[in-house]
C-alpha positions in Angstrom: 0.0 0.0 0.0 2.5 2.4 0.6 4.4 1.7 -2.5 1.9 2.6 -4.3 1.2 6.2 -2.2 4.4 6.6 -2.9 4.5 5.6 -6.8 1.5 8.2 -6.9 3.1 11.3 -5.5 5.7 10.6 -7.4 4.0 9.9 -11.0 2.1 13.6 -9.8 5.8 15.4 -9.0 7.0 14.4 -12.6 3.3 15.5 -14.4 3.4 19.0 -12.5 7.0 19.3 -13.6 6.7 18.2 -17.0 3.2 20.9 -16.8 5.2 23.5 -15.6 8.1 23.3 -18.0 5.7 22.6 -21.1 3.2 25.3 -20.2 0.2 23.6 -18.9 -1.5 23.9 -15.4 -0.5 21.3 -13.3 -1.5 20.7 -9.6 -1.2 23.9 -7.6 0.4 26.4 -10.1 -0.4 29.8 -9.0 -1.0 32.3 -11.6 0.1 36.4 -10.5 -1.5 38.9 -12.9 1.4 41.7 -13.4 0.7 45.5 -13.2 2.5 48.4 -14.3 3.1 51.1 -11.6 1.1 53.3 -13.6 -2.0 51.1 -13.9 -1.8 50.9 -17.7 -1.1 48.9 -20.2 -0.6 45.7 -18.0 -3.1 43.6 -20.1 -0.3 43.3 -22.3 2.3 41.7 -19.9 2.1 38.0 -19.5 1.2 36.5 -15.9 3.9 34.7 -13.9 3.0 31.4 -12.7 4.5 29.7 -9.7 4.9 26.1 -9.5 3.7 25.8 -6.1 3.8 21.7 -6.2 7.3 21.7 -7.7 8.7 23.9 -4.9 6.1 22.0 -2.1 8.1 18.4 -3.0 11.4 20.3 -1.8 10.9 22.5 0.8 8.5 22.6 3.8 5.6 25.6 3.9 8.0 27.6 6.5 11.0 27.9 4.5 8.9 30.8 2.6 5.5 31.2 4.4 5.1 33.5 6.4 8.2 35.2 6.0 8.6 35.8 2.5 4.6 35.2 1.2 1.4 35.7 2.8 -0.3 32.5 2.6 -3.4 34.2 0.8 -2.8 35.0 -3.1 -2.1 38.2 -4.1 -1.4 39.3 -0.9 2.1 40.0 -1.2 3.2 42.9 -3.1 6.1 41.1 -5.4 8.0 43.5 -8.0 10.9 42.5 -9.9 13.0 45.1 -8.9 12.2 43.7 -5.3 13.3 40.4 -6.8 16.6 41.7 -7.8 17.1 42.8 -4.4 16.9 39.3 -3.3 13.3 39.5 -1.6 10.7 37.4 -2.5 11.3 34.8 -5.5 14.8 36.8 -5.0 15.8 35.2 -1.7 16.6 32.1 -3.9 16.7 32.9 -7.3 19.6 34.1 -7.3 21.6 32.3 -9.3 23.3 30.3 -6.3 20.5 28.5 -4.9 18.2 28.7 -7.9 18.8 29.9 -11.2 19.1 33.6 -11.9 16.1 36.0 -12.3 17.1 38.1 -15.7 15.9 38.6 -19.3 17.5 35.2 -20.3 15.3 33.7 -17.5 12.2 36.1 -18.2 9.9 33.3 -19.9 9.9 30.5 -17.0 8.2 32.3 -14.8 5.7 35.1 -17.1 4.3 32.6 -19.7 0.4 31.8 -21.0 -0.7 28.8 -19.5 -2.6 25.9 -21.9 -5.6 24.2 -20.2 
């Protein structure tokens, strides 16, 4: 019985993965609508999504919640220029821990996702 729990969260690690990385929603993605300071034009910049399950199968909830997210979406007030200073996604994408937040990077995170 447990071989196959653990068969199951690991066929669902690989599919939200393999969804993130391809495009597609997978289990828990979290999708942040950007805005531009100004309030305009911001239907014209592509969401982030956040691979909540991906992160969830290697870290525990504390390691970022409450700390560097509120635990309701939305809630925290995440700019990039506050990710280049190393807060939020920042504190580990940084090219040490995680890879590197920057315009070669720009598309895993802001992309259209394919239901």
């Amino acid at each position: 019985m447990r071989t196959k729990a653990v068969a199951g969260l690991l066929v669902l690690a690989v599919a939200a993965m393999a969804g993130g990385a391809a495009g597609y929603a997978a289990l828990g993605d979290l999708q942040f609508e950007r805005k531009q300071a100004d309030g305009e034009g911001s239907e014209s910049i592509t969401p982030s999504i956040f691979p909540h399950w991906v992160h969830r199968t290697r870290y525990r909830c504390y390691v970022c919640h409450p700390t560097l997210f509120a635990m309701e979406l939305g809630a925290t007030p995440i700019t990039m220029d506050a990710i280049g200073k190393g807060q939020y996604c920042g504190a580990c994408h940084n090219g040490r821990i995680a890879f590197d937040v920057d315009f070669a990077t720009c598309a895993r995170c802001h992309r259209e996702l394919e239901e």
